[in-house]
C-alpha positions in Angstrom: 19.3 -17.6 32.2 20.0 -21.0 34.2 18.4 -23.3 36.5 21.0 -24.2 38.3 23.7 -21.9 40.0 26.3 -24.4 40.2 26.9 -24.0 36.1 27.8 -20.7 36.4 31.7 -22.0 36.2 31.1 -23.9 33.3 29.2 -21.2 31.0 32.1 -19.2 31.6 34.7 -22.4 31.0 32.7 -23.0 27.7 32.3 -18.9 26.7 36.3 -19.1 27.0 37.1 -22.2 25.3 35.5 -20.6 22.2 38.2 -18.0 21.7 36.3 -15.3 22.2 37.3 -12.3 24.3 35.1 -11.6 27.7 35.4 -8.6 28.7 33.7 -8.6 31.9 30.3 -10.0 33.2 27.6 -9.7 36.1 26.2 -12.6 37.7 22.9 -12.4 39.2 19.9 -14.4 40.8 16.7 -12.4 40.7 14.3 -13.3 39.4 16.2 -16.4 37.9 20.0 -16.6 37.7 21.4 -14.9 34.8 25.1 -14.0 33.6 25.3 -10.8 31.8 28.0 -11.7 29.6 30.1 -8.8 27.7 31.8 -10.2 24.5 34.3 -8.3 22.4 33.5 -9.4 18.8 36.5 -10.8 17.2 36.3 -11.4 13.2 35.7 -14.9 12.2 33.3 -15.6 15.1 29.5 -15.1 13.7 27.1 -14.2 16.3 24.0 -16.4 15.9 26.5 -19.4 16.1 27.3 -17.7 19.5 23.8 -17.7 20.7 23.1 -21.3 19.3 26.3 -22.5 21.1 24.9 -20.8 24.2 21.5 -21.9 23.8 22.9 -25.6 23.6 24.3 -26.0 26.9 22.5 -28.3 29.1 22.6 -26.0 32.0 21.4 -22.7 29.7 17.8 -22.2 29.8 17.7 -18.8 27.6 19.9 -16.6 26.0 18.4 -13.3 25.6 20.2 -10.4 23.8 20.2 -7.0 24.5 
């Protein structure tokens, strides 16, 4: 979940920089903007790093997991 929908490039620019492999993802804007992101895990990446990493971009409000 962001505030603003201009970021939604950069989320994706950072989710790609981090060598992982994005399948696909959703973009939305009710009731907030959201990506939906769809990550292939790939060895060596831990997933909790993934959400902190996530979680610490400016423009990222929440990171919610399903």
């Amino acid at each position: 979940v962001f505030d603003d929908v201009s970021a939604v490039g950069d989320i994706l620019s950072h989710v790609r920089g981090m060598d992982l492999v994005l399948e696909d993802y959703e973009f939305g804007d009710e009731p907030r903007p959201f990506l939906d992101l769809n990550i292939k895990y790939v060895r060596g990446h831990n997933y909790l790093d993934l959400v902190d990493e996530l979680s610490s971009l400016s423009a990222v409000s929440a990171v919610c997991e399903q």
